[in-house]
C-alpha positions in Angstrom: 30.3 -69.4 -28.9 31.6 -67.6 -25.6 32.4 -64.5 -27.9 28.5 -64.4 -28.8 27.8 -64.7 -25.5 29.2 -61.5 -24.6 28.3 -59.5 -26.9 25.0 -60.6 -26.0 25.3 -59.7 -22.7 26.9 -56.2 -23.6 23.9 -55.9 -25.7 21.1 -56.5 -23.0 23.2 -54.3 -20.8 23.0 -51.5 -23.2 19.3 -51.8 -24.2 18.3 -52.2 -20.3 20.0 -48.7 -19.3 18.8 -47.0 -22.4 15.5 -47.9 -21.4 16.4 -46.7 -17.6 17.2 -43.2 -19.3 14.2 -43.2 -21.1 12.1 -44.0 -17.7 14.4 -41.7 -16.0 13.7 -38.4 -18.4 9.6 -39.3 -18.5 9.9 -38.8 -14.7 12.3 -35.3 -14.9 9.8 -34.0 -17.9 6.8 -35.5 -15.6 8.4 -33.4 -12.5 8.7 -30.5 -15.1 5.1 -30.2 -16.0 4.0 -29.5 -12.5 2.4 -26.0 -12.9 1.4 -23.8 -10.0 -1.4 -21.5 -10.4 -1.7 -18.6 -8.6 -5.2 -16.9 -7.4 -6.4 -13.5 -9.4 -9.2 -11.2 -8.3 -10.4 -8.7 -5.7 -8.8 -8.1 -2.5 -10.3 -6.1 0.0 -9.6 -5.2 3.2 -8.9 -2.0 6.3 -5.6 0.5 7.1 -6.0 -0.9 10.8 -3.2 1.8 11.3 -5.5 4.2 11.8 -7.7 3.0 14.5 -5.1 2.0 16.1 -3.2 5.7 16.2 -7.0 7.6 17.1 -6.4 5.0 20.6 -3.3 6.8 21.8 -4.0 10.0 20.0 -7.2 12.4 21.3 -6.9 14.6 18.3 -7.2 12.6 15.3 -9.9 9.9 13.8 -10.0 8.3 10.6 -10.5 4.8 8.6 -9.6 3.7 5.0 -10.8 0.8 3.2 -8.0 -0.6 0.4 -8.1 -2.9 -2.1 -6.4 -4.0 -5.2 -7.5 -6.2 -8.4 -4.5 -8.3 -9.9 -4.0 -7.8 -13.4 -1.4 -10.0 -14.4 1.6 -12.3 -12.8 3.2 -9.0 -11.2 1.0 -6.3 -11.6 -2.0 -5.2 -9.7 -4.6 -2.0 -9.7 -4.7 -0.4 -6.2 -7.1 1.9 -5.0 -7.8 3.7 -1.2 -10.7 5.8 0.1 -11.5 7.1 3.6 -11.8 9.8 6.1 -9.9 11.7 8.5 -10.4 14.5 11.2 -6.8 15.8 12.8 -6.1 19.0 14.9 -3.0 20.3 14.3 -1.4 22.5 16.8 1.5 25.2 16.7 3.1 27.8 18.7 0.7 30.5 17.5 -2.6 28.3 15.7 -4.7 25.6 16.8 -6.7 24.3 13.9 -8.8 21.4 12.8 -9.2 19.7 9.6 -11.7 16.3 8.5 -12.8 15.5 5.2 -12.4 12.5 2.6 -9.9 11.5 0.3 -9.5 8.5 -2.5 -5.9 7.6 -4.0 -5.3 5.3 -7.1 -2.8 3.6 -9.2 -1.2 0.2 -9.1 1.6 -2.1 -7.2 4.3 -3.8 -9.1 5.3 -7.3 -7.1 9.3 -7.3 -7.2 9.2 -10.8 -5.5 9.6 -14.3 -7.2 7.5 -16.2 -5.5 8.4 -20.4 -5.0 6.4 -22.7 -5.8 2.8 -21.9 -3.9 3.7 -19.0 -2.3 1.8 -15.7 -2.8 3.8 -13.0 -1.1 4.6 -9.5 -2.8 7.7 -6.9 -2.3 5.4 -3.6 -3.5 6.6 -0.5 -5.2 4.0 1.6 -6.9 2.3 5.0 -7.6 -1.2 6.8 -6.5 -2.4 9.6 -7.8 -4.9 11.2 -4.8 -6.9 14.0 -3.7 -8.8 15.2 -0.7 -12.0 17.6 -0.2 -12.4 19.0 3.5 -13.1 21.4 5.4 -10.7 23.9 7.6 -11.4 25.4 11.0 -9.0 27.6 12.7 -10.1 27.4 16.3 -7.7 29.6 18.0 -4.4 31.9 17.1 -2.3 34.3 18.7 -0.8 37.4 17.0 2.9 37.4 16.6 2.9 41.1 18.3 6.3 42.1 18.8 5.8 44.3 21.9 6.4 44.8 25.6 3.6 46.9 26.3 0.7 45.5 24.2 1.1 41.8 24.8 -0.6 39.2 22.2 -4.4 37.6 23.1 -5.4 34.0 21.6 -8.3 34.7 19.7 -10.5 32.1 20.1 -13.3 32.7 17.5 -13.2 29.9 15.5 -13.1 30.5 11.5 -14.3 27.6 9.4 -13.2 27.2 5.8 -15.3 24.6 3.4 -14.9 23.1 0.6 -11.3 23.0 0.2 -9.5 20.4 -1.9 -5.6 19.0 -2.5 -4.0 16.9 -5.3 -0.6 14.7 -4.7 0.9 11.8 -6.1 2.8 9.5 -4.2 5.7 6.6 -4.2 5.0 3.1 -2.2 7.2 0.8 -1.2 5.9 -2.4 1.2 5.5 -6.1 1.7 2.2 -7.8 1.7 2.3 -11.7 3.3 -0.1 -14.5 2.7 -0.1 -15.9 6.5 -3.6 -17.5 6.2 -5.3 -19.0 2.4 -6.3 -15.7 1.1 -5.9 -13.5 3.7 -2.9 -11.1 3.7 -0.8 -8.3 6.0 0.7 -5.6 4.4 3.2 -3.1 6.0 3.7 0.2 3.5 5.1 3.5 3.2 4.9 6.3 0.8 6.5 9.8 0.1 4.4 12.0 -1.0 4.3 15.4 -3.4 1.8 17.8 -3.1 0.6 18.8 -6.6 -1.6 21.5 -5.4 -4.0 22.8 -2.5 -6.7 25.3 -2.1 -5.6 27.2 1.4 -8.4 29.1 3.4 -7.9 33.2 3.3 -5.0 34.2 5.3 -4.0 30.8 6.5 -1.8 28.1 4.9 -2.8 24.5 5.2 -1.2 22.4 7.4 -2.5 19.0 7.1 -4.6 17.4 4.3 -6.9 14.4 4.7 -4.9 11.3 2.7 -2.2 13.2 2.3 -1.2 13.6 6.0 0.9 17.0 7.1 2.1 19.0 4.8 5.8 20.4 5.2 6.8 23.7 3.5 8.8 21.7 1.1 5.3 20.8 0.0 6.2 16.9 0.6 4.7 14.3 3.4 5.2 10.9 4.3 2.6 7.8 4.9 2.4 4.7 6.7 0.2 2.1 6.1 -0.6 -1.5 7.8 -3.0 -3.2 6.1 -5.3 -6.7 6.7 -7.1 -7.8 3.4 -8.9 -10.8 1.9 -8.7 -11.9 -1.2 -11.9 -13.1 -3.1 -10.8 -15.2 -6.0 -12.0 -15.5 -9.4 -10.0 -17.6 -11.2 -6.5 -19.5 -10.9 -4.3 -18.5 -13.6 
C-alpha cells in the first residue's frame, strides 16, 4: 500500500509541473507574439540650417523644404527643393549667384530600432540640379605692371539661365524626440556632373550644390525638423 502511495505521489508531482511548463511556454509564446508596428507615410518638414546661417551671414539667403515617403522597413524616397542667393568673393571677383534647385533619391535606415523606437542612421544618394542666374559685380585685372596699375571694374555682368547637375552621398541621423516629429543632422559630398559657366568666367558656387572647388567636388550640411503624417501602421 505505501509503495502505491508513492508512486502516486511521484505521479501528481510529474503531471502538476508538466502542466506548469505548459502554462509557462503559453506565456513565453504569448510574450513572443507581441508585434510592434511602425508608422509609414509622408514626412515633411524645413533645412532650418539655412535661416539660421543668412542671421550671421549678410551675403547669403536661402530655404529648402525636405521630405521623404517610407517605402518599406528600411528604405525611404527623399526629395529637397529650395532657393538660394550667395555672393561669393575673391581676391580679384566679387559675384552673386540665386536661383532654385531640387535633389532626389532615397535614405537607407542602417539602425535596428527596439521595440517602439523610430530613429534612423541615414546613408543615401540624390541626384540634383540647379537653374540660376550669375552676376559678376566687380573684378580686377590681374595686370602684372608697375606703371599701369589694375582698376576694379565695377560694371556688373549678369548671366541667366545657367544650370548644374551633381549627385551626391548622405550620411546623418534622424531622432523621433516628440510622436511624429523628428531632428535630422546630415551631411553630403558632393560631385559635380556638369555646369553651364557664364562667358569668360567659371562658376563658383551653385544653388543646392553649394561652392564649387576646382576638383569639381563640394560638401553639404543639413539640419533638418520634419513631421511625419501617417498613413498606415505596418
Amino acid at each position: 500500500m505505501y509503495k502505491y502511495f508513492i508512486s502516486f505521489s511521484l505521479l501528481f508531482v510529474f503531471v502538476d509541473g508538466f502542466s506548469q511548463d505548459k502554462k509557462s511556454e503559453v506565456k513565453e509564446t504569448e510574450k513572443d507574439t507581441i508585434v510592434y508596428k511602425s508608422a509609414y507615410g509622408f514626412r515633411l518638414g524645413m533645412d532650418i540650417s539655412k535661416p539660421i546661417k543668412a542671421l550671421f551671414d549678410a551675403s547669403y539667403s536661402g530655404f529648402e523644404i525636405v521630405g521623404d515617403y517610407r517605402v518599406n522597413k528600411r528604405f525611404f524616397i527623399a526629395a529637397e527643393v529650395g532657393f538660394e542667393e550667395n555672393t561669393t568673393k575673391e581676391d580679384y571677383t566679387n559675384s552673386t549667384v540665386k536661383g532654385s534647385y531640387a535633389r532626389i533619391g532615397f535614405n537607407f535606415n542602417a539602425y535596428e530600432n527596439w521595440l517602439d523606437m523610430n530613429n534612423e542612421i541615414i546613408a543615401g544618394y540624390r541626384y540634383g540640379f540647379s537653374l540660376f542666374d550669375q552676376t559678376l559685380n566687380s573684378y580686377t585685372p590681374n595686370v602684372n605692371s608697375l606703371y599701369f596699375p589694375a582698376n576694379t571694374i565695377t560694371v556688373p555682368q549678369t548671366a541667366t539661365s545657367l544650370n548644374a547637375h551633381w549627385s551626391e552621398f548622405v550620411f546623418g541621423l534622424k531622432v523621433e524626440t516628440l510622436n511624429n516629429l523628428f531632428v535630422s543632422f546630415s551631411v553630403s559630398y558632393k560631385i559635380l556632373m556638369s555646369v553651364k559657366d557664364p562667358e569668360n568666367f567659371k562658376t563658383l558656387y551653385a544653388p543646392g550644390f553649394n561652392r564649387i572647388f576646382e576638383s569639381n567636388t563640394g560638401f553639404g550640411f543639413n539640419y533638418t525638423l520634419t513631421y511625419l503624417i501617417p498613413f498606415v501602421n505596418k
